[in-house]
N, C-alpha and C positions, 0 to 999 in steps of 0.2 A: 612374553609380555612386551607390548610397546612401551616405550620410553614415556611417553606424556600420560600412558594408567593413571601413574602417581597423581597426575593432579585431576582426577576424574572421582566427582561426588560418587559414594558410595549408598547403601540403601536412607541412611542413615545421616547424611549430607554432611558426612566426613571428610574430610581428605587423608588419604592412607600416606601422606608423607607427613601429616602431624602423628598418626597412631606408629608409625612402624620405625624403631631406633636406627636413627641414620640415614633414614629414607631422602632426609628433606637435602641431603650434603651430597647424596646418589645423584637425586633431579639435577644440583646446578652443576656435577661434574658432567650429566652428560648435555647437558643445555651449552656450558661452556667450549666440550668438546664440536657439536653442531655449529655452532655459531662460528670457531674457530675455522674450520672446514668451508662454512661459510665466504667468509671472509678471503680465505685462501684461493676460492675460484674464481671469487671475483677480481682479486689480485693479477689472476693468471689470465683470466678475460681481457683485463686494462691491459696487462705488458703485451697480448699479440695485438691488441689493436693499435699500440703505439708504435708498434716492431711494424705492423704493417705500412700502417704511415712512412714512417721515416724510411723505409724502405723504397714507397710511394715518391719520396720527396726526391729521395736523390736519383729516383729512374726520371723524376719532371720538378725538373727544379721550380717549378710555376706550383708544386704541393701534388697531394695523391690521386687528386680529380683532374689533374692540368693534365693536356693532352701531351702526348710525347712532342719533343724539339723537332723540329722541321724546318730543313734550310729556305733558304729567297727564293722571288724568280724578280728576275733585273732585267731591262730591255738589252736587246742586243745590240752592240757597239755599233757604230755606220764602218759600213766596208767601202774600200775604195779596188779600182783595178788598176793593178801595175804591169809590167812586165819582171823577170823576172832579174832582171839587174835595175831594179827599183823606180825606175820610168814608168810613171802614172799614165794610164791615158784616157781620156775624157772622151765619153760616147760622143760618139759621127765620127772621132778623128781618125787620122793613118798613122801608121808605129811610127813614118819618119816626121810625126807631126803635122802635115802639112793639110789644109781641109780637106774635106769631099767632095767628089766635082759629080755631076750631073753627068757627063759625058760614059761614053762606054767603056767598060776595062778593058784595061791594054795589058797584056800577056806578058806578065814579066815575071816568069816562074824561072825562079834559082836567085831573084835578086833581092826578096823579100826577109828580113830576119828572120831567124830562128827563135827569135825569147818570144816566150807565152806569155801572155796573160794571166796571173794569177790573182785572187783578191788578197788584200792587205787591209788591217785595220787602222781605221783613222787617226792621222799623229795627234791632232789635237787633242780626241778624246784619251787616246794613250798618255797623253803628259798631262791629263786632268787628273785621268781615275789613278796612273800612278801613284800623282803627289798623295789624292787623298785615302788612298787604301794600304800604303807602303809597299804593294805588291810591284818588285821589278819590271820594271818596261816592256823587256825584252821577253819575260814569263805570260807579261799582260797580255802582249800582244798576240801570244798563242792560244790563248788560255778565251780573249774574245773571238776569233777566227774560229775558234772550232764550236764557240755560240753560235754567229753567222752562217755558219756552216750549216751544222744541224737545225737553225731555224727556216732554212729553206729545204733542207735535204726532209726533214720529220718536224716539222712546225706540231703537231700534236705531241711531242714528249718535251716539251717545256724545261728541258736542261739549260743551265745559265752559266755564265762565265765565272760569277762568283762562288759557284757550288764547283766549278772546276777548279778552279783557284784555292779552295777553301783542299782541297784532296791533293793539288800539289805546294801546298803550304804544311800539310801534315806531313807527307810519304817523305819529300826531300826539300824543305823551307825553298821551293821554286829552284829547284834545281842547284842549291848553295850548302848541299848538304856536307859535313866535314871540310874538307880541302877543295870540293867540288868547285870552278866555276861556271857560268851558263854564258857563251858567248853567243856573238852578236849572230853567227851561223845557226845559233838553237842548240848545238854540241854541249852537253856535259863534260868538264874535263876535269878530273881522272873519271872516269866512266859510273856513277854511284852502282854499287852491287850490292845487295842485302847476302845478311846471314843465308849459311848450308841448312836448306829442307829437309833436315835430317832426322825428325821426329824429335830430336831433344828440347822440348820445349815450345815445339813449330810444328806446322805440318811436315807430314811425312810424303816427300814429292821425288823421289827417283829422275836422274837426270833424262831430259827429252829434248834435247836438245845439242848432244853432244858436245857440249860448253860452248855451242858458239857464240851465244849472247854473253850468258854468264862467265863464263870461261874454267867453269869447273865440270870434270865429265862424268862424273860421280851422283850430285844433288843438282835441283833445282836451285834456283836463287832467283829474288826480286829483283828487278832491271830500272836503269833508268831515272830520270825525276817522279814520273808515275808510280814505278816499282810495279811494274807486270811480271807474274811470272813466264818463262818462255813460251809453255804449251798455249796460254791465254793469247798473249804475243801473236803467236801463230796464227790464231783463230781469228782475232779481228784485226791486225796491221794494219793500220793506216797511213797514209802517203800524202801529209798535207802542204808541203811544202814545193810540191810540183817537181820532186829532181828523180824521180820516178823509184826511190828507196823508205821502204817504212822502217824507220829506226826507230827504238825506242827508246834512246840513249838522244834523241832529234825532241828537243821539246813540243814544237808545232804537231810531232808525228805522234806524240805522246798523248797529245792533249788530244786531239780530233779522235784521234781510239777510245780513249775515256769515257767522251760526249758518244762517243755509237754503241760502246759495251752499255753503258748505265741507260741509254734508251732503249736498249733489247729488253730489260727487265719492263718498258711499261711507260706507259705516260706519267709526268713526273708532277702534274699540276695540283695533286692532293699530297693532303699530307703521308697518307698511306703507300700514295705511290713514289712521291721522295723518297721516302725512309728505307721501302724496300728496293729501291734503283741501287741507291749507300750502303746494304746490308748485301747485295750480290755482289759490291766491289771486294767486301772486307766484313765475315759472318761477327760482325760484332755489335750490340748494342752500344755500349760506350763508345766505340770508333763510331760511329752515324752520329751521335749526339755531339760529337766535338766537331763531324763536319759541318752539323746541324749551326753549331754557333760560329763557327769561323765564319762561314758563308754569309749566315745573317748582321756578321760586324763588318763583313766587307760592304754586303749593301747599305746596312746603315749607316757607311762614311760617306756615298755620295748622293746619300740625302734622297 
């Protein structure tokens, strides 16, 4: 018998929980029982939709419909050309200064310097974006150069100084990590080394390297202000500094590898393609999302 019989007209347009003893105290136990039940799903409805939310919020802090965080694009710093003991030199001129003659060249091979030409970022702007970003000078200066860089080398992956800056402000506070200093060479000194890749807690990375970065021959380990690990290291080296050695322990060398791993993943001018350039450095949601805001408080200090 269904539960609601009881209140169904009989021939006689009775109710058979007035005629049958105790009928009428049956109905609202099981009326109370439904109801309860009731009430109980609906409860359990509310709590995942709120569980989702907030789950929502804290993946986008903008609430559960906001699109996920996604760092700047900043223009890239102006480059200047130097040589490579810091002597600028300004198109049409000669290394030893002196103008361009019209006249025919005169063969003076062995008496010509030896310093290259390398580019250099702007001091001005470096003592601008310093002051207003508190990111070190000397960090800055690598960190735009290997903007400059990649904006002429791959002008389509739209990687920027301050999505650089924002990665080595996380890995090793721009290379100032513990006792660490960053000198004016770009050398990290004492050399930052992350934790043994020993699976406790980390990936499980067997030494590839013979410890010569790391200096352990046993695990892997994080390198540098970047914090590459070796085999990575290997694969994209870069050599921005012009003294023909990719160190990645060399901030400049550090950084220009950065700007060409995270453009291997992809053009970086959407959101998606941000997110996932920051997610091949480091398989983390929460690690993108902190680069996502560092990066974007570095661009909104200069405005």
């Amino acid at each position: 018998m269904a539960w609601n019989d009881d209140f169904d007209a009989d021939e006689r347009d009775e109710r058979r929980a007035a005629r049958e003893p105790g009928g009428w105290r049956r109905a609202l136990v099981r009326v109370a029982v439904y109801a309860g039940a009731t009430v109980g799903v609906v409860a359990l409805v509310a709590g995942v939709i709120v569980a989702v939310n907030l789950i929502g919020t804290a993946r986008n802090p903008g609430g559960f419909a906001a699109p996920a965080a996604y760092g700047s694009y900043v223009e890239p710093p102006p480059l200047t050309t130097a040589t490579d003991s810091g002597t600028e030199l300004d198109p049409g001129s000669t290394a030893d200064g002196g103008e361009p003659s019209d006249e025919a060249p005169v063969d003076v091979s062995g008496s010509i310097s030896d310093e290259v030409p390398v580019p250099a970022v702007d001091e001005d702007w470096l003592a601008e974006v310093a002051e207003s970003t508190g990111i070190p000078a000397r960090a800055l200066s690598a960190y735009g150069l290997a903007h400059g860089t990649l904006a002429e080398e791959e002008p389509s992956c739209g990687v920027d100084w301050a999505t650089i800056a924002a990665i080595g402000s996380i890995e090793s506070d721009h290379g100032r990590h513990g006792d660490a200093e960053l000198g004016e060479d770009g050398l990290v000194e004492p050399a930052i080394i992350g934790r043994a890749l020993d699976g406790n807690g980390v990936a499980k990375i067997v030494d590839t390297d013979g410890g010569l970065l790391d200096g352990d021959p046993k695990w892997d380990r994080a390198v540098g202000p970047m914090q590459f690990i070796p085999s990575t290291w290997e694969r994209w080296a870069s050599d921005a500094n012009g003294d023909d050695v990719a160190d990645p322990h060399q901030i400049d060398d550090a950084a220009l590898t950065t700007a060409r791993y995270l453009c291997a993943s992809g053009a970086m001018t959407s959101a998606e393609g941000w997110r996932a350039a920051i997610y091949s450095y480091n398989h983390d949601n929460d690690y993108v999302d902190k680069v996502a805001r560092v990066a974007q408080e570095y661009a909104d200090a200069i405005g």
